[in-house]
Structure formats: structure tokens, C-alpha cells
C-alpha positions in Angstrom: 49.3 21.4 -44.1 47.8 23.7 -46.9 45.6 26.7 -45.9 42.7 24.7 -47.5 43.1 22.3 -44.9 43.7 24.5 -42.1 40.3 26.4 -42.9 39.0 22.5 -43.5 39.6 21.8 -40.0 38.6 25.0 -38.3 35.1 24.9 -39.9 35.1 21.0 -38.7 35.7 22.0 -34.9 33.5 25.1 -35.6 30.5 22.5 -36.3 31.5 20.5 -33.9 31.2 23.6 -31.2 27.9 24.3 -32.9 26.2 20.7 -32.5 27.9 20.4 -28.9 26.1 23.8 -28.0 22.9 22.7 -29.8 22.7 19.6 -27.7 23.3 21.0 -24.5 20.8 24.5 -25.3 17.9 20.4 -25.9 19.1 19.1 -22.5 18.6 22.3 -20.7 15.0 23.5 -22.8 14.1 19.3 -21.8 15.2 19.3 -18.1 13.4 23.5 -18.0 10.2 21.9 -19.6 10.3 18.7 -17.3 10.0 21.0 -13.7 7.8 23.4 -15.3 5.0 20.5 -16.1 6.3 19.0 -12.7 5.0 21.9 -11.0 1.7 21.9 -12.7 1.1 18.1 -12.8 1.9 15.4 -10.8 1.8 12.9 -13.4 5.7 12.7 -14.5 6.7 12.0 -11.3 3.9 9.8 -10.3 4.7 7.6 -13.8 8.2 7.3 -12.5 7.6 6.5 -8.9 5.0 3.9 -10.5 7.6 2.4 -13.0 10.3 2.0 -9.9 7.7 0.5 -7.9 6.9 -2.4 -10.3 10.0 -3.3 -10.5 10.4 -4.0 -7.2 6.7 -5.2 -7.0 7.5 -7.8 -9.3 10.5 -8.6 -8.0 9.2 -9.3 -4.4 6.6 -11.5 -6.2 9.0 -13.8 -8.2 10.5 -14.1 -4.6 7.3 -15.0 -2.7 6.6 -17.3 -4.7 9.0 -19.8 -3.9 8.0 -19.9 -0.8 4.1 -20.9 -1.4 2.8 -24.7 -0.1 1.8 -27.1 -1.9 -1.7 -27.1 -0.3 -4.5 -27.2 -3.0 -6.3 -24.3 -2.9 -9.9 -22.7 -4.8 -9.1 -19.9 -7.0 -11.5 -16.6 -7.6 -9.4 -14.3 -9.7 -10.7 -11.1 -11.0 -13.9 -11.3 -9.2 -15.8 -8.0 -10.2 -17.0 -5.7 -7.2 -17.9 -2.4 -8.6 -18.3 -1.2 -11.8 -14.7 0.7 -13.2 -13.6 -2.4 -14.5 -10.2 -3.7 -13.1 -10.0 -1.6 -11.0 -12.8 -2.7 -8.7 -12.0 -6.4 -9.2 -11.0 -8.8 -6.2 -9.1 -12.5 -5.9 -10.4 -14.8 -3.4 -8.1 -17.8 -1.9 -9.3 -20.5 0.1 -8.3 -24.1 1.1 -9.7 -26.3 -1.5 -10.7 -29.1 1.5 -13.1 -26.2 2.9 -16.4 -27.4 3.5 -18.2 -24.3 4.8 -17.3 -20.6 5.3 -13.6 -19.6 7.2 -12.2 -16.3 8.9 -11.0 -13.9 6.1 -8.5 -12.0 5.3 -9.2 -8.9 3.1 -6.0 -7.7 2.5 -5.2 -4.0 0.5 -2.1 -3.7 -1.1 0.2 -1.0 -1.0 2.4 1.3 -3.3 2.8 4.7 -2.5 -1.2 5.7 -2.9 -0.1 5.3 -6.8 0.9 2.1 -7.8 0.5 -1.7 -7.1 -2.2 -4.7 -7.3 -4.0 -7.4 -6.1 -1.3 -9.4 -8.0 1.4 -7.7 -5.7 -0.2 -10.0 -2.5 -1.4 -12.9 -4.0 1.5 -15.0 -3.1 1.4 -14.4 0.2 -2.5 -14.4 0.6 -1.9 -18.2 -0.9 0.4 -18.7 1.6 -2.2 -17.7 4.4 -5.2 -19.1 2.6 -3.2 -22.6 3.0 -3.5 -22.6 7.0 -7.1 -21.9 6.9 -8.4 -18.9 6.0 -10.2 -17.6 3.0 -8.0 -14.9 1.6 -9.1 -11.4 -0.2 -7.1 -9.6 -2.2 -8.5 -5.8 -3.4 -7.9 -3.6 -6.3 -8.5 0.2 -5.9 -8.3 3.4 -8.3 -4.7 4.7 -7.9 -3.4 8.3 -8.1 -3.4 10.0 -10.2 -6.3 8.3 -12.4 -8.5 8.5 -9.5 -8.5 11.2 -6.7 -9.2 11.1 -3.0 -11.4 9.5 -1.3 -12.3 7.3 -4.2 -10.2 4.2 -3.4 -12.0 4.4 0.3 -15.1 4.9 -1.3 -14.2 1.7 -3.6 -13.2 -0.8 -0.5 -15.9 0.2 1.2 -18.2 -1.1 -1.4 -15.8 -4.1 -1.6 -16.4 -5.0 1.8 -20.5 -4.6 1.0 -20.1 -7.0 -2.0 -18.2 -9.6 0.3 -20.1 -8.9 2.9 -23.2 -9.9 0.3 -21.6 -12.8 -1.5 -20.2 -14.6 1.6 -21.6 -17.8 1.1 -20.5 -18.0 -2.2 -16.6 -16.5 -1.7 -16.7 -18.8 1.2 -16.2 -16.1 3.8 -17.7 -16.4 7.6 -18.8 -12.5 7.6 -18.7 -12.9 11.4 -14.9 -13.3 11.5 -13.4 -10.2 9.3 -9.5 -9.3 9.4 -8.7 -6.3 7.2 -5.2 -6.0 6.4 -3.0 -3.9 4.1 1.1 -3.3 3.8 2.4 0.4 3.4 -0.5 2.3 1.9 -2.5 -0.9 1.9 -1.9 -0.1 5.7 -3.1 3.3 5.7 -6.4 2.4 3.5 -6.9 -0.9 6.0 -6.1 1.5 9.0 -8.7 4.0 7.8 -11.3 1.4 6.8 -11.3 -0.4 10.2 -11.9 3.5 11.6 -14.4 4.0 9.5 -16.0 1.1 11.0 -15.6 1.6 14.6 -15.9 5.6 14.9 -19.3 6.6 13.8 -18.3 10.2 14.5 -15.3 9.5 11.6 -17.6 7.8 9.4 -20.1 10.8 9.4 -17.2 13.4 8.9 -16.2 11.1 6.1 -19.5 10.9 4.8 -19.4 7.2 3.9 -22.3 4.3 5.7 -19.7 1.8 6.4 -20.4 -1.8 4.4 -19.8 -3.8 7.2 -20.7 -3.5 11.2 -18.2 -2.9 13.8 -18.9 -6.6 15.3 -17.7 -7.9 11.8 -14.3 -6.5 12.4 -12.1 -9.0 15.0 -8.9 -7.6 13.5 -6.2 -6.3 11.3 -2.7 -6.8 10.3 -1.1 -3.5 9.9 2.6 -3.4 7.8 4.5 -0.8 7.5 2.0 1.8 6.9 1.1 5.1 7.1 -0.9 7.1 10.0 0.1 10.3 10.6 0.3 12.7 7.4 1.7 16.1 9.2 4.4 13.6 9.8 4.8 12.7 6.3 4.6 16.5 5.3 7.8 17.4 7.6 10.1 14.6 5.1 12.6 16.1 3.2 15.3 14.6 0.3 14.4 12.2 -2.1 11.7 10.2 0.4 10.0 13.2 1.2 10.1 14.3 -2.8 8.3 10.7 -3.5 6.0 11.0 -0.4 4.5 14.5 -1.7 4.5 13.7 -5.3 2.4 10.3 -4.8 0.0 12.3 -2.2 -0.3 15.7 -5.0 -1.6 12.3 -7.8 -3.1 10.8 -5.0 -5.7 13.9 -3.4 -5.3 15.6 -6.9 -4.2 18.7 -4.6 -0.8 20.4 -3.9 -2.2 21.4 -0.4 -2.9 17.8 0.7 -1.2 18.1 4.2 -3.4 21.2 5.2 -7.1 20.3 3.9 -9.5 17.5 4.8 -7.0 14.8 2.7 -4.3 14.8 4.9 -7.0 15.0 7.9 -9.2 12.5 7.3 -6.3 10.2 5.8 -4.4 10.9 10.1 -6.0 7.5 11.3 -4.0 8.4 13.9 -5.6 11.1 15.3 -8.8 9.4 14.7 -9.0 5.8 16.2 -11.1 5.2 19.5 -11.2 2.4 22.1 -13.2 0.6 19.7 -11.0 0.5 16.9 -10.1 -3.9 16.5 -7.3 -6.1 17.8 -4.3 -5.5 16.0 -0.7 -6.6 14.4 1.2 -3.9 13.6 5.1 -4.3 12.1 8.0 -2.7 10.5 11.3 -2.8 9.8 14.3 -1.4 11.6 16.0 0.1 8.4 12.6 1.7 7.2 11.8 5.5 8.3 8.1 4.7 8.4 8.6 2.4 11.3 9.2 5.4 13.8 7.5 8.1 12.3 4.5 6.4 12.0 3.8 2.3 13.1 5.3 2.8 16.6 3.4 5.9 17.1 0.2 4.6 15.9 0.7 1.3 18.4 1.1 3.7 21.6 -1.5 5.5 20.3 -3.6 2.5 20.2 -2.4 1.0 23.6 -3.4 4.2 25.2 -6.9 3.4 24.5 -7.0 0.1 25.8 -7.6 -1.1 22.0 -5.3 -4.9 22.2 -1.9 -4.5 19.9 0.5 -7.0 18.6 3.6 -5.6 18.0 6.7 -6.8 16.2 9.2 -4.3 16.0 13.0 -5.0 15.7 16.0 -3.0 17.8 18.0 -0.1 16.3 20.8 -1.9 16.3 19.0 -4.9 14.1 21.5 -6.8 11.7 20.5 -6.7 8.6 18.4 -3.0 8.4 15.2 -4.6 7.3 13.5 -2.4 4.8 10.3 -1.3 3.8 8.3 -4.3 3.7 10.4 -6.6 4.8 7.4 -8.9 5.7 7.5 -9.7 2.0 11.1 -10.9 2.2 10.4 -14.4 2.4 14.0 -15.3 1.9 15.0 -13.7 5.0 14.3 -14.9 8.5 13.0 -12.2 9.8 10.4 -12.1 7.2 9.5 -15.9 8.3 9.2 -14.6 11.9 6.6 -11.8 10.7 4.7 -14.6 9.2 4.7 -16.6 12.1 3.7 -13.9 14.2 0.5 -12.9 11.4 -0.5 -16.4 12.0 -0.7 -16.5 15.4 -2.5 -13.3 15.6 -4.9 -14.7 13.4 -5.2 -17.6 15.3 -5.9 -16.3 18.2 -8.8 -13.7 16.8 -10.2 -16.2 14.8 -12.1 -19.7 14.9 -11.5 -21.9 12.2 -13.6 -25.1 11.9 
């Protein structure tokens, strides 16, 4: 080889050094940049908690939905409650061979405080509207567009506007179940307080839509009630926790101020507080750090709990809202046991 092509060669792997160096000096400036903004905003990680979410929103849909009757139902999609535009939109369910009002079902969906909608539930709101009930399915603000207590300020106003329009949605305002799954269960938990605890309604500073009477139950899945509990996670589930609560109260400091307070339904229900389902799964965190605490908490006042809670041991670890599962049995079993708690705190005509 001639010394031209020896030098030819150098100053290729020369270049090559240079562009390799170059790329990684990008990667590092990139990955440097992405922490910094990630510990002045929560929106990165919000967007990507949000965009793993979906996924698995939509997925849990598409599975639902082969397991939705035949039964013919009425349809009121994107029924407007408030004024922020989709966000404060509703869909009402009912049997289409209804010939007056029915028990209801408002139901708040969950995702992290920062993701999901109404769309998320509809399946399974068809599936309860078909044995009887008219079914309600809420859209809220999420975090980090909207900050704390907004989205409790929203459903409250949802509950006025069904509350208003009952005849019309073809809800009995007598016979009220609020339910919710995961956050859902933590907005649903916290609107039932709202309505039973005066003394948490004044600290909240909110004149709750409908009167405690209204209320006969709710369906609590795999929620969250206790937020000191929350704060103590740690790895990647306590990363995704705290990130969706910094979008979700707007504040960094969300476990020591009024947020993580007010949001402790746990340390705020009374005697008073409705009938209640409550379930999780065995393979889900959230089941012992926070649904089986909150139903001994609730049985210590005397307030009437449904529980359905599977062993340690349980084969397969059901997940995080396994209720939605509809292809396991276990998730058929939930859904029996939603339907008989309805049932029995509930009259249908």
C-alpha cells in the first residue's frame, strides 16, 4: 500500500473518530437537556406516561368490547356539562326498552391523574347499562393542562348538571352510584366524601351538587386513598406516581401541602360515607397500600363494604385493573360481583 493510501486511510478512521465523538458529545447534551427540563417541568414525563397509557387504554378497549350484549341500548355521546369544551363532556347509556328513569351509574375513569377518557369505560358502562341501569361516563381536565382541584371542581358540576337534566338523561336522581377505576377511584372516593362530610366539603371549599341521600353507593377499583403512602414509592412506579401527581397539583411539593391532604380520602371518610365495592388485584401494589386499607378503614366506621380481594398466592397475578380484563375469569367474577352490589343498593323498575 502506497503512503497516499496509508495517509487515505488514517484521515478516514480519523473522521470516523470525529463523527463517533460528535454523536455521542448530541446524546449526552440531549439526555443533560431532557433531566434538566424534567426538573423544571413535569410535562416530558407526563407526555410519556400519557402515550404508554393509551396504549394500553386502547388496548383494554378493543378487548372489552368483545364482550358487550347485544341488548339495544339509547346512546348520549358527548353530552356537554360545563363549558371547556371536551373536556367537560359526558356519555349517557341506558336500556333502549326504558320507560321511565333507572339507578345510575356515574362512572370516572382513571389514568394516572393525567391521562384517559370517557371512551376508556364506555364498553363496560354498555355492558352495565344492558342489566338495567342508566350509565354515565365523565370527562375531566387532566394534568398537566389543568391543575388541582379543577377536575373535582368539574365532576362536581357534572353531578349538578345530571342531577338537573335527570328526566331527560333518564336518571332516577334518588338512586346515585358514583364509581371510578384507579384515579377514577380516587376522584369517585373523594366526590362521595365530599358529599357525606360537610366538614371536608367546607375545607374543600366546594357546595356539593348533589345531597348526601342521593348517594346509595360506589364501586371503588383499584384506586388511590392514601397519598403519604404514594409518596414513600420508590423505582420506576414511584417515578410515574410523582411525576403524574407534580402535572397533576402543578406542584413539586404535592405530598406535603393541601393536594396530597385533601386528595387522603382516607383520612377523611366518616360513618356516613355510602355502601361500597371496593376491588383489586393481587399482582397490583395499589391493592395493599391503598384499597385494603381504605376498606378497614371504612369497616371501622360501620360504613357497609363489599370487598373482593384475591389471595397472595392468586394464579395468575392480576394486574392493575384487572376488572377490565374481560377475557379472564376473574375479571367476569368482578363483574358479577359489581352487579350484585348494584342490585342490592338499587331498585330498578
Amino acid at each position: 500500500m502506497s503512503a497516499h493510501a496509508d495517509d487515505a486511510a488514517a484521515d478516514r478512521q480519523r473522521r470516523k473518530r470525529h463523527r463517533g465523538r460528535t454523536a455521542l458529545l448530541v446524546i449526552v447534551i440531549v439526555v443533560v437537556l431532557a433531566v434538566l427540563v424534567g426538573m423544571i417541568t413535569p410535562w416530558p414525563s407526563a407526555m410519556l406516561i400519557r402515550a404508554v397509557f393509551t396504549k394500553g387504554g386502547d388496548e383494554t378497549v378493543a378487548e372489552m368490547k368483545k364482550h358487550v350484549p347485544d341488548t339495544k341500548l339509547t346512546e348520549k355521546l358527548d353530552v356537554s356539562y360545563g363549558d371547556d369544551g371536551a373536556d367537560t363532556t359526558m356519555d349517557v347509556f341506558s336500556p333502549a326498552s326504558a320507560t321511565g328513569p333507572l339507578p345510575t351509574v356515574v362512572w370516572i375513569h382513571g389514568g394516572a391523574w393525567i391521562s384517559g377518557s370517557k371512551e376508556n369505560v364506555a364498553p363496560y358502562l354498555r355492558i352495565l347499562a344492558g342489566e338495567g341501569y342508566t350509565t354515565i361516563g365523565v370527562n375531566y381536565t387532566l394534568g398537566p393542562e389543568g391543575v388541582y382541584p379543577l377536575a373535582v371542581n368539574q365532576l362536581n358540576e357534572a353531578l349538578a348538571y345530571i342531577d338537573e337534566h335527570a328526566d331527560a338523561l333518564g336518571v332516577d336522581p334518588a338512586q346515585i352510584v358514583i364509581a371510578g377505576d384507579s384515579a377514577g377511584g380516587q376522584l369517585a372516593s373523594q366526590m362521595a366524601t365530599l358529599i357525606t362530610s360537610p366538614d371536608y366539603a367546607e375545607i374543600m371549599g366546594i357546595e356539593p351538587a348533589l345531597k348526601a341521600e342521593q348517594l346509595v353507593g360506589t364501586v371503588l377499583n383499584c384506586g388511590v386513598y392514601d397519598l403519604a403512602a404514594l409518596a414513600r414509592l420508590d423505582g420506576i412506579l414511584g417515578w410515574g406516581f410523582k411525576s403524574s401527581m407534580w402535572a397533576y397539583s402543578g406542584t413539586r411539593t404535592w405530598a406535603e401541602d393541601a393536594t396530597g391532604a385533601t386528595m387522603s380520602t382516607i383520612d377523611w371518610v366518616t360513618a356516613d360515607f355510602p355502601p361500597t365495592y371496593i376491588s383489586g388485584g393481587n399482582g397490583d401494589g395499589l391493592t395493599w397500600l391503598q384499597s385494603i386499607p381504605l376498606s378497614q378503614r371504612l369497616d371501622e366506621l360501620g360504613v357497609e363494604v363489599t370487598t373482593l380481594f384475591w389471595p397472595a398466592p392468586h394464579e395468575p397475578k392480576l394486574p392493575h385493573e384487572y376488572q377490565f380484563h374481560l377475557d379472564l375469569p376473574e375479571a367476569k367474577t368482578a363483574l358479577e360481583k359489581t352487579l350484585d352490589f348494584l342490585a342490592a343498593h338499587t331498585t330498578r323498575p
